[in-house]
N, CA, C and O atoms as CSV, one atom per row, in Angstrom:
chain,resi,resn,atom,element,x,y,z
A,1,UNK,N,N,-0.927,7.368,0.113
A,1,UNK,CA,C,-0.740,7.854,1.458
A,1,UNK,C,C,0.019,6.824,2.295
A,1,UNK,O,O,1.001,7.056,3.001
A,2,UNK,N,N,-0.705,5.427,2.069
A,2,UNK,CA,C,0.550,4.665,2.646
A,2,UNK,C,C,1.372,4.653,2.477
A,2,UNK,O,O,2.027,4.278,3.449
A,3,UNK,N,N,2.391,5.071,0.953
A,3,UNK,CA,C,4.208,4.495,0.802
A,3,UNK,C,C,4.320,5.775,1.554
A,3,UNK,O,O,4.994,5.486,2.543
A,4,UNK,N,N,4.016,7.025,1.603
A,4,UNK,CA,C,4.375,7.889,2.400
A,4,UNK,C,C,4.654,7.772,3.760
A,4,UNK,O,O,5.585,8.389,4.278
A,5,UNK,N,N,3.749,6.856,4.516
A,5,UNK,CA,C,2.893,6.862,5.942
A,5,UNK,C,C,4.516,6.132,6.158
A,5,UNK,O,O,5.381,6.635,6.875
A,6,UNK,N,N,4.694,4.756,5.310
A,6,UNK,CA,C,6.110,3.944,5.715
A,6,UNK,C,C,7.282,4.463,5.206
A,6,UNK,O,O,8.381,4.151,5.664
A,7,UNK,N,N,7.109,5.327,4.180
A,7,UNK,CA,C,8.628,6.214,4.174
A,7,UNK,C,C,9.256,6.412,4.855
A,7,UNK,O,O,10.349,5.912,5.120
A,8,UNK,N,N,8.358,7.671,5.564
A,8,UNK,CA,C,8.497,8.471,6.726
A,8,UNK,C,C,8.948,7.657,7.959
A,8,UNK,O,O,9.742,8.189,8.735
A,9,UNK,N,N,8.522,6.465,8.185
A,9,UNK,CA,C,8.892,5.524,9.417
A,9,UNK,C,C,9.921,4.535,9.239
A,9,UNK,O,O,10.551,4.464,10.294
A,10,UNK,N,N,10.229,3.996,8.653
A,10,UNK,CA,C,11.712,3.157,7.836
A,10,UNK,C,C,12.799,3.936,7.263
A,10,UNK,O,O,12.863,5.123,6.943
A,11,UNK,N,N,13.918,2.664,7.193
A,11,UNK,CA,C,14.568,3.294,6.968
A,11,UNK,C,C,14.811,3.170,5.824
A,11,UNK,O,O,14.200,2.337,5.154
A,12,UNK,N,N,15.842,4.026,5.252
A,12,UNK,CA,C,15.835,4.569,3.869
A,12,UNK,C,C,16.895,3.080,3.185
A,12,UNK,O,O,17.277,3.183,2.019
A,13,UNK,N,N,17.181,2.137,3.779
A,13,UNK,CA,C,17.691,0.842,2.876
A,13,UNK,C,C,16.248,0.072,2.678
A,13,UNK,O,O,16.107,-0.545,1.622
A,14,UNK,N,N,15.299,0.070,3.517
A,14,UNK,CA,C,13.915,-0.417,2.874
A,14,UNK,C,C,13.279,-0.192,1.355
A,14,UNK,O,O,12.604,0.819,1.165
A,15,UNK,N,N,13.408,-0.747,0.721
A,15,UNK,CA,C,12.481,-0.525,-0.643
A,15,UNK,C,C,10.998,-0.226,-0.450
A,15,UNK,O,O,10.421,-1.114,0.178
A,16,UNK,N,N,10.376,0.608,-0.760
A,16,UNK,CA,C,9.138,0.875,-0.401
A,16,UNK,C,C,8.398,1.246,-1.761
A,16,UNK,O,O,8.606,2.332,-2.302
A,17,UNK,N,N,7.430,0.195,-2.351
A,17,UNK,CA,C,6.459,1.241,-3.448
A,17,UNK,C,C,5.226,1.097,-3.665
A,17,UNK,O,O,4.936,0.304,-2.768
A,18,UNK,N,N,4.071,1.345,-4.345
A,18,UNK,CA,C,2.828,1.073,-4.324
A,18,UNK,C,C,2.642,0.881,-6.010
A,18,UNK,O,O,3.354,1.012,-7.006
A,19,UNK,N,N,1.294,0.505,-5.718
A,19,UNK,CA,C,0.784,0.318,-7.434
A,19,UNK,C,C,-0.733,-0.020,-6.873
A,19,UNK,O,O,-1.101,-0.460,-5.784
A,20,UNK,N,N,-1.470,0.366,-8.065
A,20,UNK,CA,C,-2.719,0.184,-7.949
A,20,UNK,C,C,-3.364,-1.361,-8.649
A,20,UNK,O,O,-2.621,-2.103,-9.291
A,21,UNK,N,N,-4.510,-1.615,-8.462
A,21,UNK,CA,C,-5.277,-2.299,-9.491
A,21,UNK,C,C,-6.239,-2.114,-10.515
A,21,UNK,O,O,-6.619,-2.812,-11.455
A,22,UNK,N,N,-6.613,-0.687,-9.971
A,22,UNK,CA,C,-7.135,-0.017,-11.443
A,22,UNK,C,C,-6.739,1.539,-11.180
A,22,UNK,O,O,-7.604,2.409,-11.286
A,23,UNK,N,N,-5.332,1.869,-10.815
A,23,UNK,CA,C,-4.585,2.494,-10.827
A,23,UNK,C,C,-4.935,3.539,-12.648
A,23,UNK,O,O,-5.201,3.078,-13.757
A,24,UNK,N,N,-4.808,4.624,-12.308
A,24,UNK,CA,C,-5.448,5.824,-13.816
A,24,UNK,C,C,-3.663,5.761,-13.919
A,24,UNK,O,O,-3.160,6.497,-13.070
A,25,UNK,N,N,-3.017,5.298,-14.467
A,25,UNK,CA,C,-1.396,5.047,-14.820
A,25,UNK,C,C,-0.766,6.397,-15.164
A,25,UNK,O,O,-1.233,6.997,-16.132
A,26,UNK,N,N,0.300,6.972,-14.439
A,26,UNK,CA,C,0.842,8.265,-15.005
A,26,UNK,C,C,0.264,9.404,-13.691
A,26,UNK,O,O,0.994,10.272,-13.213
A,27,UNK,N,N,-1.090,9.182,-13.293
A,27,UNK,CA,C,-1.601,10.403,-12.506
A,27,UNK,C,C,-0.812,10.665,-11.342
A,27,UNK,O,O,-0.128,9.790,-10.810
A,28,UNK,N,N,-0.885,11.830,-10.937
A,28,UNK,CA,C,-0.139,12.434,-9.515
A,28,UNK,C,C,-0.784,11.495,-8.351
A,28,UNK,O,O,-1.569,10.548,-8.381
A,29,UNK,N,N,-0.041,12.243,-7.226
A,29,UNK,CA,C,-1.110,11.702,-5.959
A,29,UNK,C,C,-2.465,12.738,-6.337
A,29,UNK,O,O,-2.424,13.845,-6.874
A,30,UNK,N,N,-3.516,12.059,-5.916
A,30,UNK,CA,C,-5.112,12.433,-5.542
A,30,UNK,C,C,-5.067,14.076,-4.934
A,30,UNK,O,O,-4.296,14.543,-4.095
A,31,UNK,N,N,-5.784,14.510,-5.415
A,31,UNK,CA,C,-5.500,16.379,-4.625
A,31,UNK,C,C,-6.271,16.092,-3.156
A,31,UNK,O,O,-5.829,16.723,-2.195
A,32,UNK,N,N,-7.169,15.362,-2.976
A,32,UNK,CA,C,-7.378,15.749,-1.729
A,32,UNK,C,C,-6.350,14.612,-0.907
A,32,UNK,O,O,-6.785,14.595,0.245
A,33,UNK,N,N,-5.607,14.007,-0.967
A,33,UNK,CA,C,-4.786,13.270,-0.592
A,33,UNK,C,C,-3.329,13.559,-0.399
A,33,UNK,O,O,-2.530,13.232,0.478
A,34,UNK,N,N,-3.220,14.373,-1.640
A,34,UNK,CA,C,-2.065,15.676,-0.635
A,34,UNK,C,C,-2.537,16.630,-0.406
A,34,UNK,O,O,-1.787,17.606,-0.426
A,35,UNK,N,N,-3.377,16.760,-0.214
A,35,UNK,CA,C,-4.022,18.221,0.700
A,35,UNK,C,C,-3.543,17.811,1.682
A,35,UNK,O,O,-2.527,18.377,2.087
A,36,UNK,N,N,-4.255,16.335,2.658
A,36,UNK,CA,C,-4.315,15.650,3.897
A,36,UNK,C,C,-2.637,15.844,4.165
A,36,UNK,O,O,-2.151,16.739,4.856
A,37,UNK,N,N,-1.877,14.782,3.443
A,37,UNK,CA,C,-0.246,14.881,3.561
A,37,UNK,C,C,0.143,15.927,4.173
A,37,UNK,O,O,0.432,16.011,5.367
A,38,UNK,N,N,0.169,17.179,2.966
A,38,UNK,CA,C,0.251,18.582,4.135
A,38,UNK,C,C,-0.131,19.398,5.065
A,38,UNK,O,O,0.302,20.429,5.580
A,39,UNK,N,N,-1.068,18.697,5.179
A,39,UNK,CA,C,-1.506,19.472,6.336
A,39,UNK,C,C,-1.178,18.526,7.661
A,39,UNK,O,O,-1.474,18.881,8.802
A,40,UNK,N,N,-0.553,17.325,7.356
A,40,UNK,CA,C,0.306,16.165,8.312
A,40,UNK,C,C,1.459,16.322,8.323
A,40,UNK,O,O,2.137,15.453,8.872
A,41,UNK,N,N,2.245,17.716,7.607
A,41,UNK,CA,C,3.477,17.783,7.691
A,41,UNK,C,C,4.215,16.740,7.054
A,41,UNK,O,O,5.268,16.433,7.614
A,42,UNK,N,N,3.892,16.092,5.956
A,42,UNK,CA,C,4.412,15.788,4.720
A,42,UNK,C,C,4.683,16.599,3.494
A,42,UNK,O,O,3.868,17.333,2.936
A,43,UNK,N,N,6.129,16.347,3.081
A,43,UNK,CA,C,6.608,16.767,1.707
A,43,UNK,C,C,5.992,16.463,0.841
A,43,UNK,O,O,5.400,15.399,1.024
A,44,UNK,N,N,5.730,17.239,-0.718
A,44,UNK,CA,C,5.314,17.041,-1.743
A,44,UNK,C,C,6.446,15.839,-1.990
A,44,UNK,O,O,7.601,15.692,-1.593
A,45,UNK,N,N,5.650,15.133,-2.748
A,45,UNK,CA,C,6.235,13.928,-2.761
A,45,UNK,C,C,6.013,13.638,-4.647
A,45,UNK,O,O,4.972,13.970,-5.213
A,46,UNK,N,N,6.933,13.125,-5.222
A,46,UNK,CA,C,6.886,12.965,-7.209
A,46,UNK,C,C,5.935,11.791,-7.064
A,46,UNK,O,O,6.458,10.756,-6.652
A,47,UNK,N,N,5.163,11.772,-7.220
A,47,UNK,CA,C,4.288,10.245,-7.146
A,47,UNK,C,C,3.620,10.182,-8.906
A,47,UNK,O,O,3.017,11.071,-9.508
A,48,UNK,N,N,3.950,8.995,-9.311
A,48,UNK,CA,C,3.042,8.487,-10.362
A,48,UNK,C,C,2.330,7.352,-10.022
A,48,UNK,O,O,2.639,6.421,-9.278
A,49,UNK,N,N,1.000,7.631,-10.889
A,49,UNK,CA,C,0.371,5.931,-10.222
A,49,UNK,C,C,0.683,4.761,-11.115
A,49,UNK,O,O,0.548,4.837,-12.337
A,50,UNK,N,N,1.070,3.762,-10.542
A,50,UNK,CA,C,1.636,2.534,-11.844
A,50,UNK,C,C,0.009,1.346,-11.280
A,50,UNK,O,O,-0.592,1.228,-10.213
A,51,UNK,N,N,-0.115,0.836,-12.359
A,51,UNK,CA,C,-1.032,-0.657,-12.374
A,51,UNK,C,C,-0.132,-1.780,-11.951
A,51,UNK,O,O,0.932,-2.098,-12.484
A,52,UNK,N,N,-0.587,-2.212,-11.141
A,52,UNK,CA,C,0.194,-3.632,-10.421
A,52,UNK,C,C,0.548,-4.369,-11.300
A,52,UNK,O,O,-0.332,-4.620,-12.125
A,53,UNK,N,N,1.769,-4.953,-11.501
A,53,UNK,CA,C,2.166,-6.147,-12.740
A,53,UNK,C,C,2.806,-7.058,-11.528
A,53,UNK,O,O,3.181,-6.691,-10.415
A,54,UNK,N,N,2.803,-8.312,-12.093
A,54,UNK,CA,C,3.238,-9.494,-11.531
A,54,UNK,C,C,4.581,-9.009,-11.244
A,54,UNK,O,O,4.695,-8.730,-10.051
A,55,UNK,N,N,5.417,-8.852,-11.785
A,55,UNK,CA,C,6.849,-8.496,-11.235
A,55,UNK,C,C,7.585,-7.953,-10.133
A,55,UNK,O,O,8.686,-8.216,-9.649
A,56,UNK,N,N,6.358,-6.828,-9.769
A,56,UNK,CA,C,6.734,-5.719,-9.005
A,56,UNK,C,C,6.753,-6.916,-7.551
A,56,UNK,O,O,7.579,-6.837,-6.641
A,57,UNK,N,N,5.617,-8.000,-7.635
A,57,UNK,CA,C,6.113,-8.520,-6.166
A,57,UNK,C,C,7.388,-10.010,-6.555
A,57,UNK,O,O,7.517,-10.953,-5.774
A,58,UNK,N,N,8.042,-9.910,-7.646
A,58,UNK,CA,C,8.691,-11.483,-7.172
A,58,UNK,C,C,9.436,-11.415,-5.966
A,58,UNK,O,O,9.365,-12.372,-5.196
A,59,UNK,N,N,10.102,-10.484,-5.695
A,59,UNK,CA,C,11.249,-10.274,-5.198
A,59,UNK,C,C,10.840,-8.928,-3.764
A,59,UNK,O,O,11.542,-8.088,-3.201
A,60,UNK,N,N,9.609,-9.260,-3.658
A,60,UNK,CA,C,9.202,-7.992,-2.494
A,60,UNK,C,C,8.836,-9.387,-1.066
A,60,UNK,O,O,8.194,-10.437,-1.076
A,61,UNK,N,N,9.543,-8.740,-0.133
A,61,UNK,CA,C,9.373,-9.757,1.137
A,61,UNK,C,C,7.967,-9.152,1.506
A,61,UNK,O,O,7.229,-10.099,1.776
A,62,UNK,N,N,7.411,-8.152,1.607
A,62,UNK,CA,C,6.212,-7.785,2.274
A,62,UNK,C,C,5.493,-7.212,1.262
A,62,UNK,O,O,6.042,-6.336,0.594
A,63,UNK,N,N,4.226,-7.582,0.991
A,63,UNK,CA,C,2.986,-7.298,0.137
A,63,UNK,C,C,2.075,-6.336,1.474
A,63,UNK,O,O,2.215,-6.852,2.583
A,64,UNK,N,N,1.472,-5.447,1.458
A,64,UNK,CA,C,0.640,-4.586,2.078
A,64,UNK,C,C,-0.162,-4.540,1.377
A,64,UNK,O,O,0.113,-4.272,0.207
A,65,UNK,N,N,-2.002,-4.864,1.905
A,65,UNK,CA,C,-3.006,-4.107,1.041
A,65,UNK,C,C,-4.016,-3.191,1.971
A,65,UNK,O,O,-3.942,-3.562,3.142
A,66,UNK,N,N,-4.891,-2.157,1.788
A,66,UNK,CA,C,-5.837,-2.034,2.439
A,66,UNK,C,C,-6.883,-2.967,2.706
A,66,UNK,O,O,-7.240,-3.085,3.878
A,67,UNK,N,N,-7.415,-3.624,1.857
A,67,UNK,CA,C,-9.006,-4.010,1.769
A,67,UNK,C,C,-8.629,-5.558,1.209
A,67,UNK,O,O,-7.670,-5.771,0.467
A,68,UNK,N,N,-9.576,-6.624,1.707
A,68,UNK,CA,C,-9.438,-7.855,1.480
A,68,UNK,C,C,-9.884,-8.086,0.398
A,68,UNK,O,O,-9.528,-9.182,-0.036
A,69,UNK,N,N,-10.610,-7.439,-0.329
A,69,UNK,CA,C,-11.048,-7.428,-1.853
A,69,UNK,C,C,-9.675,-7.155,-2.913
A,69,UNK,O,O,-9.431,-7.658,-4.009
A,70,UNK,N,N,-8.847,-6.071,-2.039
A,70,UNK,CA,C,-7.315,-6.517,-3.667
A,70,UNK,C,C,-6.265,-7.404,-2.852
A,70,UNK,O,O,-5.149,-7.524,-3.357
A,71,UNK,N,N,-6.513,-8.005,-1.693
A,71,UNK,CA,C,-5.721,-9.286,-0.925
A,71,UNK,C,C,-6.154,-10.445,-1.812
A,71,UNK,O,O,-5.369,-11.339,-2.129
A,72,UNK,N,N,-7.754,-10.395,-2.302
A,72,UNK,CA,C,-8.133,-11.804,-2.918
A,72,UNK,C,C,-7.586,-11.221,-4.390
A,72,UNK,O,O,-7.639,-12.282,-5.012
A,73,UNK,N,N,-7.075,-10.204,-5.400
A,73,UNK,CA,C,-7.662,-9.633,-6.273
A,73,UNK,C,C,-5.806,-10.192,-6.424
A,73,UNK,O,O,-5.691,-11.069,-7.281
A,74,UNK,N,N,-4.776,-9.892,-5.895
A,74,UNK,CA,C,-3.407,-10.089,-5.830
A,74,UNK,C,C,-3.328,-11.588,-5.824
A,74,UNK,O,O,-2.968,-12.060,-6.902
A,75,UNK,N,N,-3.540,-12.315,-5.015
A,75,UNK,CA,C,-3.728,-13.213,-4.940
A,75,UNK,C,C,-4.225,-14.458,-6.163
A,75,UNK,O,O,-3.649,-15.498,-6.479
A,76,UNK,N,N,-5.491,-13.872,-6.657
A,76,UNK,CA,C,-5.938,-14.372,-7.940
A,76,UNK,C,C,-4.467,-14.356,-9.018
A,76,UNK,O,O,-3.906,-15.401,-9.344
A,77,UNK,N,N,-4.018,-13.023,-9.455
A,77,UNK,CA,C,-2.884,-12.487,-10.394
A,77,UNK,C,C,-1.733,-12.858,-9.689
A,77,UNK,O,O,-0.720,-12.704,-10.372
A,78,UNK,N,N,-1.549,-13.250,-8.675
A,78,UNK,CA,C,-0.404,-13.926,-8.232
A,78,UNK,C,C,-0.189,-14.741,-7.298
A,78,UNK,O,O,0.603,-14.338,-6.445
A,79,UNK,N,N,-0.759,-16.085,-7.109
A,79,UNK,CA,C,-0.216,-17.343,-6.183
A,79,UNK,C,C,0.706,-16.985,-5.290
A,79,UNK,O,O,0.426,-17.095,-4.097
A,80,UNK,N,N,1.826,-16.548,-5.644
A,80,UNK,CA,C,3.072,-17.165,-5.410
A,80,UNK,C,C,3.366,-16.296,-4.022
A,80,UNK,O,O,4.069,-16.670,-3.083
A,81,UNK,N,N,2.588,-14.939,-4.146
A,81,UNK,CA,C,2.435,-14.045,-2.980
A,81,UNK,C,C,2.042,-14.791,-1.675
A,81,UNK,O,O,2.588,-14.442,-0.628
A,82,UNK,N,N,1.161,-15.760,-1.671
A,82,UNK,CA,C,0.802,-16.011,-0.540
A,82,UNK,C,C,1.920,-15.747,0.501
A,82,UNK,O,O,3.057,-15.345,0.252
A,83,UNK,N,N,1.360,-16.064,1.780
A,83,UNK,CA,C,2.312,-15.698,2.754
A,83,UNK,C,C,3.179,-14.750,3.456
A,83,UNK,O,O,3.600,-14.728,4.613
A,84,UNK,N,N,3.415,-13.583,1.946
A,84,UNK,CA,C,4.271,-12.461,2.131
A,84,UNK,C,C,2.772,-11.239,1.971
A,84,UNK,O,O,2.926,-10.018,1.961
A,85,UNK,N,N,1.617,-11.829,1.878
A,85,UNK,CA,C,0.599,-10.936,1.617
A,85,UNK,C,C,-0.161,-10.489,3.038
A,85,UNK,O,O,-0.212,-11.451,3.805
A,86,UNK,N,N,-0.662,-9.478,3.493
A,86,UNK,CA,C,-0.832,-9.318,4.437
A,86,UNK,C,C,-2.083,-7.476,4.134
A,86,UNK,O,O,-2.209,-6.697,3.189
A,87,UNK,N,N,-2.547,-7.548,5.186
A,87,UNK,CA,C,-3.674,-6.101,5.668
A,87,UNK,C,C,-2.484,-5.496,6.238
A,87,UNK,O,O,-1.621,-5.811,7.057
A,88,UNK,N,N,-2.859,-4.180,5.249
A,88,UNK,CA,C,-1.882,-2.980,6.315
A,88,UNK,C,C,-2.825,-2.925,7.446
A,88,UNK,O,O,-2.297,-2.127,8.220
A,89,UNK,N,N,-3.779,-3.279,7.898
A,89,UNK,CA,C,-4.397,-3.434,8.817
A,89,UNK,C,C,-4.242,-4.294,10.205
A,89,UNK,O,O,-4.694,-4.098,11.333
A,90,UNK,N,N,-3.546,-5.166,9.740
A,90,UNK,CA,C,-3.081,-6.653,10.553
A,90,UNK,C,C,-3.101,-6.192,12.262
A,90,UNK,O,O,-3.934,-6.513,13.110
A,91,UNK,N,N,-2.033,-5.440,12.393
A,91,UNK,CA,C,-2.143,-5.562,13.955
A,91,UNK,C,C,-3.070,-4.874,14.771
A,91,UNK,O,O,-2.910,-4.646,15.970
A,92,UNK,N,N,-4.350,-4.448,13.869
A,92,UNK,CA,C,-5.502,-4.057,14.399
A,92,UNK,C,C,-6.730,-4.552,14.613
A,92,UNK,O,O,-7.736,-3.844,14.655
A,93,UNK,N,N,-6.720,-5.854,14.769
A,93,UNK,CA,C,-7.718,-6.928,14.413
A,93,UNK,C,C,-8.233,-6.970,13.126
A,93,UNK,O,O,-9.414,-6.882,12.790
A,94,UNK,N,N,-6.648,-7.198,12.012
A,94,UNK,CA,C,-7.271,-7.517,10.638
A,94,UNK,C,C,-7.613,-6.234,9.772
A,94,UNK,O,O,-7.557,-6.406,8.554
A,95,UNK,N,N,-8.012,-4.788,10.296
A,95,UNK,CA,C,-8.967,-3.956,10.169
A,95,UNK,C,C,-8.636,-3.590,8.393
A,95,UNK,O,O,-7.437,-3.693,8.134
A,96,UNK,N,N,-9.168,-3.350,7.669
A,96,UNK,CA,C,-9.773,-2.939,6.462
A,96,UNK,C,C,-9.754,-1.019,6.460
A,96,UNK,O,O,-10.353,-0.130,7.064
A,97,UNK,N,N,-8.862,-1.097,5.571
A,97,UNK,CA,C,-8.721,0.852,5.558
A,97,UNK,C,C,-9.420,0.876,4.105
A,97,UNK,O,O,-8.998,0.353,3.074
A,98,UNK,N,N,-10.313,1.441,4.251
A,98,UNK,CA,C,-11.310,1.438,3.086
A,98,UNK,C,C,-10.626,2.763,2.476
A,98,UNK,O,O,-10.172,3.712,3.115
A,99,UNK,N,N,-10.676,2.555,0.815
A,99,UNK,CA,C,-9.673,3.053,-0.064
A,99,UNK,C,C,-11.128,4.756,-0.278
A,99,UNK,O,O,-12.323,4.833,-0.566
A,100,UNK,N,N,-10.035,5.740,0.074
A,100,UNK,CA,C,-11.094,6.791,0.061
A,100,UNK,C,C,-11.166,7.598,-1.477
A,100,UNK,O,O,-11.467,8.787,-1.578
A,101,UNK,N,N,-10.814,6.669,-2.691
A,101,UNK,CA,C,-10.650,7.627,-3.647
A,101,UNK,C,C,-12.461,7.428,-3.949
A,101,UNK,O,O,-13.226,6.481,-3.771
A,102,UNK,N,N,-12.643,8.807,-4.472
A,102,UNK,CA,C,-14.161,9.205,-5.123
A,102,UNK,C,C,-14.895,9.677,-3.892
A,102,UNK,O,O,-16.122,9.759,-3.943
A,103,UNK,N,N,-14.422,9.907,-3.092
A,103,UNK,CA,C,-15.298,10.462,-1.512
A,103,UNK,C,C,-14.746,11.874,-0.917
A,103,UNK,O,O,-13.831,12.606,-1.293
A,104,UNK,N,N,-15.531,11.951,0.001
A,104,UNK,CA,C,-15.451,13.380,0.649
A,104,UNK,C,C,-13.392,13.701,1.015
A,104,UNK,O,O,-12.516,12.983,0.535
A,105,UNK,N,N,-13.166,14.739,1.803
A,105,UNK,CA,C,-11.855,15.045,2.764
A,105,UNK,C,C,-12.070,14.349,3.274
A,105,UNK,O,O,-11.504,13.323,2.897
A,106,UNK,N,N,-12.899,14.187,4.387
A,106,UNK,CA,C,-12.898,13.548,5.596
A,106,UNK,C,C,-12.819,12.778,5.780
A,106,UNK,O,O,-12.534,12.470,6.938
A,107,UNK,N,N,-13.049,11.564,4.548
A,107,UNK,CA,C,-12.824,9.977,4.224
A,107,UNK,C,C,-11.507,10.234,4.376
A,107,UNK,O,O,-10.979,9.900,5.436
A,108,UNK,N,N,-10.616,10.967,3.197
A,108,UNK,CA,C,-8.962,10.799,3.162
A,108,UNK,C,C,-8.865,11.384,4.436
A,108,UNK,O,O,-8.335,10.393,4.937
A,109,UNK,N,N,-8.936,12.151,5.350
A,109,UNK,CA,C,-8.593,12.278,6.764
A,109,UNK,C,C,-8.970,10.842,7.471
A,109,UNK,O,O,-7.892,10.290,7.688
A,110,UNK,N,N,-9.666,10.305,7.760
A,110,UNK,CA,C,-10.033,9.274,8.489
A,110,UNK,C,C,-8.845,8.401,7.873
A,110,UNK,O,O,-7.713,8.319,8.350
A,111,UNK,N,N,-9.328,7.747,6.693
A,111,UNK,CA,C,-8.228,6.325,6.187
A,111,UNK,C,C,-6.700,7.248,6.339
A,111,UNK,O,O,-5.845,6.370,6.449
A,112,UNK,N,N,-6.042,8.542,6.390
A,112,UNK,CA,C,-4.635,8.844,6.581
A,112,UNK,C,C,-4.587,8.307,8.133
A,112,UNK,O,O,-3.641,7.584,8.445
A,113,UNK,N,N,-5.499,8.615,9.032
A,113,UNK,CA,C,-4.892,8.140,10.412
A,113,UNK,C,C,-5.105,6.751,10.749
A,113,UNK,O,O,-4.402,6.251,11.627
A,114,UNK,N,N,-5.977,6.074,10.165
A,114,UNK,CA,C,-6.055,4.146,10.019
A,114,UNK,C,C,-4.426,3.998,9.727
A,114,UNK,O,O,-3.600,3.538,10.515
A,115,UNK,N,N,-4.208,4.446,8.545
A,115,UNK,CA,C,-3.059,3.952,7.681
A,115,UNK,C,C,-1.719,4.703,8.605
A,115,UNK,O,O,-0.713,3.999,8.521
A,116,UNK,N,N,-1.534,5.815,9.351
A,116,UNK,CA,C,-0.721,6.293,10.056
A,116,UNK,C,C,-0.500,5.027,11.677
A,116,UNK,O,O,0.583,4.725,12.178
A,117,UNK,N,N,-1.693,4.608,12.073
A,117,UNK,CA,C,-1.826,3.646,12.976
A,117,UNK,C,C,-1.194,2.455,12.734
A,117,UNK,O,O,-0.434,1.902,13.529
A,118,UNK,N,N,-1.632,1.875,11.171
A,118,UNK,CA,C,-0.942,1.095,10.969
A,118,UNK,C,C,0.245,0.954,10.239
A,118,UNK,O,O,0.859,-0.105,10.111
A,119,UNK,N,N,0.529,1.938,9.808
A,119,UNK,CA,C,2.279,2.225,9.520
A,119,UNK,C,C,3.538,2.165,11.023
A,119,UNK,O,O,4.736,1.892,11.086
A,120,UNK,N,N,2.538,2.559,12.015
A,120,UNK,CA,C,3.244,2.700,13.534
A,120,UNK,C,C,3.222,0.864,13.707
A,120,UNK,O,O,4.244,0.297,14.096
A,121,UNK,N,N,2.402,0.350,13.490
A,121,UNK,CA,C,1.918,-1.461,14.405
A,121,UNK,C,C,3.381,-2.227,13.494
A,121,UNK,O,O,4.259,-2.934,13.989
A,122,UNK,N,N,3.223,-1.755,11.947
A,122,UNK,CA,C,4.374,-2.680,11.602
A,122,UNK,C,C,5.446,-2.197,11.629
A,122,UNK,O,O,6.408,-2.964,11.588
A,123,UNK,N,N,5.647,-0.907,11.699
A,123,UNK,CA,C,7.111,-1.070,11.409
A,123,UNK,C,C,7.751,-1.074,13.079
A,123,UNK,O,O,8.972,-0.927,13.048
A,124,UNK,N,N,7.237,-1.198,14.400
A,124,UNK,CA,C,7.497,-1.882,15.120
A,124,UNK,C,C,8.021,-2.928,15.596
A,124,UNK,O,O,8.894,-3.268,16.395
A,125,UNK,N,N,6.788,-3.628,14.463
A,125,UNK,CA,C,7.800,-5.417,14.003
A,125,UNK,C,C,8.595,-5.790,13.427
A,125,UNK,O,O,9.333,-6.742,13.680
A,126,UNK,N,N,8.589,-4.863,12.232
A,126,UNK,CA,C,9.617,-5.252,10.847
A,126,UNK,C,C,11.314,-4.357,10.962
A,126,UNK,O,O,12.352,-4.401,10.302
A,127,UNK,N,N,10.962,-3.793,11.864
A,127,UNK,CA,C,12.815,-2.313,12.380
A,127,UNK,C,C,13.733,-2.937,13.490
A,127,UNK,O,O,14.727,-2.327,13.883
């Protein structure tokens, strides 16, 4: 929901992608997670889920996570991130978008408008 949330708000020379840490590799987006999308007036979108590999950040200026648990978890698997690592949360006092997979709609409704909030705080800064 986030590469969507910053798609949609950047511009299209931005590189934008996600990966998980225990990412199910190959799966679509989450059904109740594009349920939410469309009914936010988001496009079906081709999404596969990839497992985070060291590579994907050598060369990425901005690291985004939800939760300070895969900030320390990135971090561990990659040093070198420091600095470019950051809470999609940041310009909300830090805030923590708790990852809604295995929970109700209403979780993925709640964390889509955290993550819509904070898709608005950075790309403010970063455009």
């Amino acid at each position: 929901m986030a590469e969507a949330a910053l798609r949609r708000r950047l511009p299209a020379e931005f590189a934008i992608s996600s990966a998980g840490l225990a990412a199910r590799v190959g799966d679509g987006v989450h059904p109740l997670a594009a349920e939410v999308l469309r009914e936010q007036g988001y496009t079906e979108q081709a999404h596969l889920a990839r497992q985070f590999e060291r590579a994907m950040i050598d060369d990425a200026e901005l690291v985004l996570t939800m939760e300070q648990r895969h900030a320390r978890a990135l971090l561990a698997l990659a040093p070198i991130v420091r600095g470019r690592l950051h809470l999609l949360g940041r310009w909300d006092g830090q805030r923590e978008i708790r990852d809604p997979c295995g929970r109700p709609k209403p979780l993925f409704e709640e964390a889509f408008a955290q993550i819509e909030q904070a898709a608005d705080a950075w790309c403010a800064r970063i455009t």
